[in-house]
C-alpha positions as CSV (number, residue, x, y, z in Angstrom):
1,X,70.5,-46.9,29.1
2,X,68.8,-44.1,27.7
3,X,69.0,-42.3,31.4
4,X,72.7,-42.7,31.6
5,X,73.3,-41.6,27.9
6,X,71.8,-38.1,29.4
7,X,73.7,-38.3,32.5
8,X,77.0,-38.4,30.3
9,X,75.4,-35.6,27.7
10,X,75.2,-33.2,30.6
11,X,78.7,-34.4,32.1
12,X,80.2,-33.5,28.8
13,X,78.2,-30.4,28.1
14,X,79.3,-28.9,31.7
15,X,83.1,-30.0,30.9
16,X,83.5,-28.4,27.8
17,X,80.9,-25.0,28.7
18,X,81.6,-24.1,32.2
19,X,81.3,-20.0,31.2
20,X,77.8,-20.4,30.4
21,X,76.9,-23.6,33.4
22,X,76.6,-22.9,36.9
23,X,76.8,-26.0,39.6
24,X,76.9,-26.7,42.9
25,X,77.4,-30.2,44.8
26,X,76.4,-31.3,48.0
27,X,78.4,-33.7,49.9
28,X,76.3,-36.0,53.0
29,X,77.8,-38.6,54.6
30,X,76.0,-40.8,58.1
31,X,77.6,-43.2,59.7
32,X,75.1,-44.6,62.8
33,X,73.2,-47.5,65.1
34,X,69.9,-49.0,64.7
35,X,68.7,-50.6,68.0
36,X,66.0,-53.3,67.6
37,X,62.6,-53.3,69.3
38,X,60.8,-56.3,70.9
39,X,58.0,-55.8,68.2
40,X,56.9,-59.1,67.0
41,X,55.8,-58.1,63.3
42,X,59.9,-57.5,62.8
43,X,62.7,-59.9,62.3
44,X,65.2,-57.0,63.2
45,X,68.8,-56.7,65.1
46,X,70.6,-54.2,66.6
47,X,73.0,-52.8,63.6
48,X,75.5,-50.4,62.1
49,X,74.7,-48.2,59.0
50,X,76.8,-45.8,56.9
51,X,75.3,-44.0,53.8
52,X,77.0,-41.2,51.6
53,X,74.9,-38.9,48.7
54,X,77.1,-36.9,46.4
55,X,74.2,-34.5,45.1
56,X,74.8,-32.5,41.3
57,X,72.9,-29.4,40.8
58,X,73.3,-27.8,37.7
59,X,72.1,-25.4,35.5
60,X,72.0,-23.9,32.3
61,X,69.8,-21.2,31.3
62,X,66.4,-22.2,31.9
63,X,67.4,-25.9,32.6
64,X,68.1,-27.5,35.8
65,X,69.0,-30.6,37.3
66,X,69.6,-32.7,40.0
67,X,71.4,-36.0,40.3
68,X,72.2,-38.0,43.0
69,X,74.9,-40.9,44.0
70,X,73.5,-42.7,46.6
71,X,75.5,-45.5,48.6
72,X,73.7,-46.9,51.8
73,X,75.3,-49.8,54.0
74,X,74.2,-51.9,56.0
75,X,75.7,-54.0,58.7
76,X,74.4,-57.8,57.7
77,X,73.0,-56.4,54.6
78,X,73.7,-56.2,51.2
79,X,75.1,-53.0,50.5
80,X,72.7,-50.8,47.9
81,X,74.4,-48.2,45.2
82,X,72.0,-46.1,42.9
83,X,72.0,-43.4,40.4
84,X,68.8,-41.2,40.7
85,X,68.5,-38.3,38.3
86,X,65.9,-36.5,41.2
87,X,65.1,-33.4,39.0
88,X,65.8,-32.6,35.3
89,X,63.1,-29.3,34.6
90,X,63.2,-26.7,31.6
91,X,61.5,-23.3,32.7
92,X,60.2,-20.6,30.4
93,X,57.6,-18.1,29.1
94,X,54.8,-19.0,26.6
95,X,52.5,-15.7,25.9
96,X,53.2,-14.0,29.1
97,X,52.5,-17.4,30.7
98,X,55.3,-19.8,32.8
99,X,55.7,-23.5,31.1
100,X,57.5,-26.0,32.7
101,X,58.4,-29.4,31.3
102,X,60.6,-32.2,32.9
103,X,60.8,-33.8,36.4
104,X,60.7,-31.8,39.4
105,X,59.7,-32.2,42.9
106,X,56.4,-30.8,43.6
107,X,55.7,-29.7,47.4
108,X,53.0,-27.5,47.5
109,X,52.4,-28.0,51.5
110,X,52.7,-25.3,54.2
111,X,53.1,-27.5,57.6
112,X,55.5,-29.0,59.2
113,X,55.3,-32.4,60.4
114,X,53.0,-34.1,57.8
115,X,51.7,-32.5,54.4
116,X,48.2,-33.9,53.0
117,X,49.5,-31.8,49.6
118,X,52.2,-33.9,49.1
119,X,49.7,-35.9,46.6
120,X,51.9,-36.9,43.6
121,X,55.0,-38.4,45.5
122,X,54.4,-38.9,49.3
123,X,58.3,-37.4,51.1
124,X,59.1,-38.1,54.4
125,X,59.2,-35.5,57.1
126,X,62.0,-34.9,59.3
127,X,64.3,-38.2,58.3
128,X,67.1,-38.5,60.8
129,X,69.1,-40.7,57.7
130,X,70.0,-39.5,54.6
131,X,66.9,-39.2,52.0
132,X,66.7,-38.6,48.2
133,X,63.1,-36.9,47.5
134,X,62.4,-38.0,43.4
135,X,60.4,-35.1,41.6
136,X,57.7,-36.4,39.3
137,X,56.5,-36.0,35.5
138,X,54.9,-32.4,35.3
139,X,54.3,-30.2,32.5
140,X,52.1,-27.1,33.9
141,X,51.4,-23.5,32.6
142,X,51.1,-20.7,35.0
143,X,49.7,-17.6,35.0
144,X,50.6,-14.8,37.6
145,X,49.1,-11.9,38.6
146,X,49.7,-9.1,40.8
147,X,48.5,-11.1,43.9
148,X,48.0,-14.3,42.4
149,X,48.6,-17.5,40.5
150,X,46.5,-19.8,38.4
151,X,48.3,-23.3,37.0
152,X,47.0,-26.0,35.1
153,X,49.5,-29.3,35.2
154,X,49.8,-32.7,34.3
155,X,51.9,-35.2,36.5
156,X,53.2,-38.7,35.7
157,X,54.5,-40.5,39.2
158,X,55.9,-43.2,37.1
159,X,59.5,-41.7,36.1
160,X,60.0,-41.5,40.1
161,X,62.3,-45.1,40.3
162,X,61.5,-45.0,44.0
163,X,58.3,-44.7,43.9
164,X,57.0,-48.5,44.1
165,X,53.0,-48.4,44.4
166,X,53.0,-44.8,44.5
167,X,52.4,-44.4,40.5
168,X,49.4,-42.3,39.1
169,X,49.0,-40.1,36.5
170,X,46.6,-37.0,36.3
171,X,46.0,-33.4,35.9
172,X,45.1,-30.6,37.9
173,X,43.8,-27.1,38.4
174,X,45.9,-25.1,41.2
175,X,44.6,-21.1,42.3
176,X,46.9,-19.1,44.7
177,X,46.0,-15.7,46.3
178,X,47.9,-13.6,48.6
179,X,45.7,-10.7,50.6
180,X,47.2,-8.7,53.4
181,X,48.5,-11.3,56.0
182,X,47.1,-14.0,54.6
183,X,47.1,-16.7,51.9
184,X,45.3,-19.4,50.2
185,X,45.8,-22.4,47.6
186,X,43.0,-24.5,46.0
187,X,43.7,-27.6,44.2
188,X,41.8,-30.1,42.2
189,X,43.3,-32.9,41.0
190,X,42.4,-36.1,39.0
191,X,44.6,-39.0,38.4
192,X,44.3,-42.9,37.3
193,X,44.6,-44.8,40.5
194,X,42.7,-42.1,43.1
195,X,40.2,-40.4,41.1
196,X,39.1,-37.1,42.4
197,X,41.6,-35.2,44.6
198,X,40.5,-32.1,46.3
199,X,43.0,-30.2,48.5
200,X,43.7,-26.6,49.8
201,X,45.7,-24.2,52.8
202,X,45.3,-21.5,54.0
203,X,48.6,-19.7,56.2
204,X,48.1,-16.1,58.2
205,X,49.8,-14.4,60.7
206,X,48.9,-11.4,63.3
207,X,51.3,-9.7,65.3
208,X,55.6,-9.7,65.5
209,X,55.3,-13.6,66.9
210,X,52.7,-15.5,65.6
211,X,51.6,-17.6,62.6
212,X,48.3,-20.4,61.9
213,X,47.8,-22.9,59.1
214,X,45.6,-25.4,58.1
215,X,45.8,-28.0,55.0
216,X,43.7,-30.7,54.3
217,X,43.1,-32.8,51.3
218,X,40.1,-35.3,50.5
219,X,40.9,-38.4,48.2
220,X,37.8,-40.1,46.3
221,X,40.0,-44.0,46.2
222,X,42.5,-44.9,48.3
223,X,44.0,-48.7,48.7
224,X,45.4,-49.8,52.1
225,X,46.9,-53.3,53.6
226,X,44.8,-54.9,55.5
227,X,44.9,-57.8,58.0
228,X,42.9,-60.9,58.0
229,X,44.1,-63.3,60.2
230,X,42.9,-64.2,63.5
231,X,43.3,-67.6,65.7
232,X,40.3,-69.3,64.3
233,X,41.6,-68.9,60.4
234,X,45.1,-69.4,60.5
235,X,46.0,-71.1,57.0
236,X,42.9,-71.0,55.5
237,X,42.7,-66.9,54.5
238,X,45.5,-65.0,53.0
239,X,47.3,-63.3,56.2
240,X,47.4,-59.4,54.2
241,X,45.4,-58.4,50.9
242,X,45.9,-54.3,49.7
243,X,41.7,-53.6,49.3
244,X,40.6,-50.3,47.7
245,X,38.4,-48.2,49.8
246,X,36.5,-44.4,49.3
247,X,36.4,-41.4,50.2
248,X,39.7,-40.8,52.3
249,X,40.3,-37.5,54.4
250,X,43.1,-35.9,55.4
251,X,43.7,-32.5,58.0
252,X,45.7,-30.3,59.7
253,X,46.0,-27.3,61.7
254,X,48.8,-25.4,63.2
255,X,50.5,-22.6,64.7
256,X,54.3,-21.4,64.6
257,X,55.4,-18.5,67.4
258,X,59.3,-17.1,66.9
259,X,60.8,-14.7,69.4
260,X,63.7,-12.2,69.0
261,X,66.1,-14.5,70.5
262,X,65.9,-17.3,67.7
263,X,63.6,-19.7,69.3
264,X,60.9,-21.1,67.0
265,X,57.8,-23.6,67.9
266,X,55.6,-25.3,66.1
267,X,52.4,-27.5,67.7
268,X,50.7,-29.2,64.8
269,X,47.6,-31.9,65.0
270,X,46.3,-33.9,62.3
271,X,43.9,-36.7,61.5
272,X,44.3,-38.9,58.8
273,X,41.2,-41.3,58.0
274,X,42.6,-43.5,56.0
275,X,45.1,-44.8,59.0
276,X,44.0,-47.7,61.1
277,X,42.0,-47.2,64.1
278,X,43.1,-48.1,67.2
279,X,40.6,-51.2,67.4
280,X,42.0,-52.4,64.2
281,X,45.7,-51.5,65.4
282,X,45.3,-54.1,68.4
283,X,44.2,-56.7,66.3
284,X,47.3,-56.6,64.8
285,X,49.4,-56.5,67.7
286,X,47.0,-59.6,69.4
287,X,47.5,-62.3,66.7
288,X,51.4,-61.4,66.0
289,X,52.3,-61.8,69.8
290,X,49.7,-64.9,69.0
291,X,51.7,-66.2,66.2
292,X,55.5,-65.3,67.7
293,X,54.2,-68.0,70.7
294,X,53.4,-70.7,67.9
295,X,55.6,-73.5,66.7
296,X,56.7,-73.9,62.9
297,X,56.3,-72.1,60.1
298,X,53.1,-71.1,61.5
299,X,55.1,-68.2,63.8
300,X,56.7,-67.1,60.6
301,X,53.4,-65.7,59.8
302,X,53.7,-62.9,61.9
303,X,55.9,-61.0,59.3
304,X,53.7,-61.1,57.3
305,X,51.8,-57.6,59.1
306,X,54.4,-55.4,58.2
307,X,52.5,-55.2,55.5
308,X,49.9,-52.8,57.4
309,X,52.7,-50.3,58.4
310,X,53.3,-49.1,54.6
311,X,50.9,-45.9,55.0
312,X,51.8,-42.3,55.5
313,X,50.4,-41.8,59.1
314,X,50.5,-45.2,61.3
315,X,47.5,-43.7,63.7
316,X,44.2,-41.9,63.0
317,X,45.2,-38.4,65.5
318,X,48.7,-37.1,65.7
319,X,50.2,-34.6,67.8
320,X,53.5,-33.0,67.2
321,X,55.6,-30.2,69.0
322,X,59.1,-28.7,67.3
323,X,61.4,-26.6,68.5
324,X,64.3,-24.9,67.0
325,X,66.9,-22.4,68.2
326,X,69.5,-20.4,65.3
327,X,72.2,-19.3,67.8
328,X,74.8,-18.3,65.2
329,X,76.7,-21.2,64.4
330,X,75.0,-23.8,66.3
331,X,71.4,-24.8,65.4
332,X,69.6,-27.0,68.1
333,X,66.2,-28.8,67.5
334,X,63.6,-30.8,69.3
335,X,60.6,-32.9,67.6
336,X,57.9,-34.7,69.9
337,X,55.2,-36.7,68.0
338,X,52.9,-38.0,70.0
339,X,49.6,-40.5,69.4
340,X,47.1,-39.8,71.9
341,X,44.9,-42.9,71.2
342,X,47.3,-45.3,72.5
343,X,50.3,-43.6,74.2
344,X,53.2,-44.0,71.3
345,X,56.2,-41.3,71.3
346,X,58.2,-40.4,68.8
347,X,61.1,-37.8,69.4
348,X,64.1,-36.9,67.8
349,X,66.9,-34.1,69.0
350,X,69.2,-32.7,66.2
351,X,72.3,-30.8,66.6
352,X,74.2,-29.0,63.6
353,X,77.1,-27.1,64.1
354,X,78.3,-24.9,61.1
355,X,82.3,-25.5,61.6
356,X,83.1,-23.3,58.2
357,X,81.3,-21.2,55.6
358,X,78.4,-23.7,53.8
359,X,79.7,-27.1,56.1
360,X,78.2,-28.6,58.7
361,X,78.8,-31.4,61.4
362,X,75.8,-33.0,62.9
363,X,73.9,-35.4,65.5
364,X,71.0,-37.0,65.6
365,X,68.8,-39.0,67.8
366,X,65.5,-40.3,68.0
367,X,63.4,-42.4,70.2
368,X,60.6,-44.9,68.8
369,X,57.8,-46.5,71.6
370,X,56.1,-45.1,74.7
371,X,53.1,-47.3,76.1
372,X,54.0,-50.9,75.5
373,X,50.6,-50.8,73.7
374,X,51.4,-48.0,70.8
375,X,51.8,-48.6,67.5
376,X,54.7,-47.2,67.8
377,X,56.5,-49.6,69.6
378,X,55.5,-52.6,67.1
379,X,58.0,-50.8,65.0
380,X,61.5,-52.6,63.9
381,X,63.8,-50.0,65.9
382,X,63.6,-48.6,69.3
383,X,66.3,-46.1,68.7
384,X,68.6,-44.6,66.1
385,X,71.5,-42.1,66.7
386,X,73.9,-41.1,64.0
387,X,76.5,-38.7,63.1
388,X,76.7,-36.5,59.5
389,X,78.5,-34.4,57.9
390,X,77.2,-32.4,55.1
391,X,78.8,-29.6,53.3
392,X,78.1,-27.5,49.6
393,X,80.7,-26.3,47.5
């Protein structure tokens, strides 16, 4: 209640002050198809989808916001409405010093297709559906300099409402420094459910074309799903159990080249130790096609490994190539992510076109398999392809 009392403060206060408030809204609306895999872990069907986000950004002074109406529908499904007040921040200057209090989102990654410094609220990368990234608890104090910053923050995961098993709370030390062509970020970080989190990146770039960084972070706890079941212990063992386990790793490197004409590529690889390998990967795939064969509610069991799929990176090793193209109005793009332990492919073409000044009409389409071993192809859907529109004003 106390959230939606605010909601209506602000309403109020931007109704009756618009000199001294300045807004803008963002308008997204999908409307798409969901073809169903063969995986046996998922009891999915081919179906429609339609979602619409009316976004709210205002701000007044030092204060800003951001609150989302969220709508998503679902062919079959219940249809789901939320209110999520993403960002509500307060900026300003303490003894020559930057303080921020509120929620905000907090992305302090420099690559592309994964971010090991996304370590308060894990977003999504690249999200062909509509997607509502939740900013987190901080209060930090920042001191600049002339090539530099040092921060010291606090972060509280739990006023994120979609953040389910995400929560911690901790602080953190952060160090910036920009030299010549290059730059580099330090940050240690200590929360309530991970313990020690060490992380840094470092981004440079040498001629008209190119650019290379690397980020990597190192986690002291980390829990993950794991899978018990195998033919011999059916029904006596619980089929999934979430087990803590140390000392998780995460890294990346990567290089962007750009040319004159507009084209853009990114190739980016990471490894991600906390993933399952690809012995442990099979297992699951063996006793789910074990169970889908079995009579009863024995077969039913086989749901139960979805469970395993909750982690940021499915595999171990990742490969990814993007490509991108500005050509005036028209903006094309190309992601392939690849998983060279067992053959899965996952690749997505987008299309925007920019029919009038801040609105854009849209297409997306992405492809979910490759060897009929991956992990990949376990997944719910083969396919997805959607149209959007999405517009400011």
């Amino acid at each position: 209640m106390a959230q939606f009392a605010l909601i209506w403060l602000l309403l109020l206060v931007s109704t009756f002050s618009q000199a001294a408030w300045q807004q803008q809204w963002q308008l997204e609306l999908d409307a798409g198809f969901a073809s169903a895999s063969n995986s046996p872990v998922f009891a999915s069907e081919d179906q429609g989808f339609a979602d619409a986000a009316l976004r709210w950004f205002p701000q007044y002074g030092n204060l800003q916001a951001q609150l989302v109406a969220l709508s998503q529908n679902k062919q079959k499904q219940d249809n789901q409405h939320d209110l999520i007040f993403a960002e509500l921040f307060w900026k300003t200057e303490v003894a020559e010093r930057d303080l921020l209090v509120g929620k905000q989102r907090i992305d302090l990654g420099v690559s592309y297709g994964f971010r090991p410094l996304d370590m308060f609220l894990p977003y999504r990368r690249n999200p062909v559906a509509i997607q509502v990234e939740e900013g987190v608890g901080v209060l930090s104090l920042s001191q600049f300099s002339g090539s530099g910053e040092y921060a010291l923050f606090y972060t509280d995961s739990y006023l994120a409402t979609e953040s389910e098993g995400l929560q911690q709370r901790g602080a953190g030390l952060r160090w910036y420094q920009l030299s010549n062509n290059s730059e580099w970020q330090v940050l240690t970080y200590y929360d309530n459910k991970r313990a020690l989190n060490l992380g840094g990146t470092w981004v440079t770039t040498f001629g008209d074309a190119w650019e290379v960084h690397a980020e990597s972070r190192y986690q002291q706890h980390y829990l993950r799903a794991v899978s018990h079941l195998n033919p011999d212990n059916i029904g006596t063992v619980s089929p999934v159990s979430e087990q803590e386990f140390k000392h998780g790793f995460q890294a990346l490197i990567g290089m962007t080249w750009a040319n004159l004409n507009g084209d853009n590529l990114i190739l980016e690889y990471w490894f991600d130790n906390r993933a399952l390998n690809q012995q442990e990967w099979q297992n699951v795939a063996d006793i789910s096609r074990y169970l889908e064969q079995q009579n009863g509610g024995i077969s039913q069991l086989r749901y139960s490994q979805g469970e395993v799929f909750n982690g940021q990176n499915l595999v171990q090793h990742n490969l990814m190539l993007h490509w991108h193209r500005d050509i005036e109005d028209w903006q094309p793009a190309f992601d392939l992510m690849l998983a060279p332990e067992d053959g899965g492919v996952i690749a997505t073409a987008r299309l925007d076109y920019e029919f009038s000044q801040g609105w854009t009409l849209g297409a997306r389409l992405r492809y979910l398999g490759g060897a009929s071993s991956a992990v990949y192809s376990l997944l719910p859907e083969s396919k997805i392809g959607l149209i959007k529109l999405e517009g400011y004003f």
